[in-house]
C-alpha positions in Angstrom: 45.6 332.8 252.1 45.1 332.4 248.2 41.6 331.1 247.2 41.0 328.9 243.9 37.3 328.5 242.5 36.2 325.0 241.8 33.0 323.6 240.3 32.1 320.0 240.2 29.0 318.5 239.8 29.1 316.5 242.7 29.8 318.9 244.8 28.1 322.2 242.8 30.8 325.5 243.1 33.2 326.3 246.1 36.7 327.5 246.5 39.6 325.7 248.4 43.2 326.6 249.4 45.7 327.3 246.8 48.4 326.0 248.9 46.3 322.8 249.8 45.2 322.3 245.7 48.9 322.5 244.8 50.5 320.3 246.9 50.6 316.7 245.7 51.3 315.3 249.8 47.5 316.6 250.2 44.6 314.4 249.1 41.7 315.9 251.5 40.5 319.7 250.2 38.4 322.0 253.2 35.4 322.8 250.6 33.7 326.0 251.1 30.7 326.5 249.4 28.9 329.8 248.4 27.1 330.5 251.4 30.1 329.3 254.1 29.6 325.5 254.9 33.4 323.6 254.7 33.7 320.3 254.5 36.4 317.6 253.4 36.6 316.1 249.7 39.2 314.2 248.2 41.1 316.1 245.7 40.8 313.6 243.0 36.9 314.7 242.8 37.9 317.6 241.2 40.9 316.3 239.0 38.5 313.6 237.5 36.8 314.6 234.2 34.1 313.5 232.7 34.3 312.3 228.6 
């Protein structure tokens, strides 16, 4: 399994699957935050940037 870092400010920094980020079928990301909790957020959180 590939990792990719993310950082949102909803959601503060975690890393999800590389497969799972890449592929445009998948709208619900597994989260994993820096100390090991997971949990489901739409993909589109991440995508969205602030101007």
């Amino acid at each position: 399994m590939t990792i990719v870092k993310v950082r949102s400010e909803k959601y503060g920094e975690g890393t999800v699957d590389v497969a799972n980020w890449c592929n445009p079928g998948i709208f619900l990301l597994d989260l994993v935050d820096t100390i090991g909790d997971t949990w489901p957020v739409y993909k589109d959180d991440f995508l969205k940037r602030k101007r």
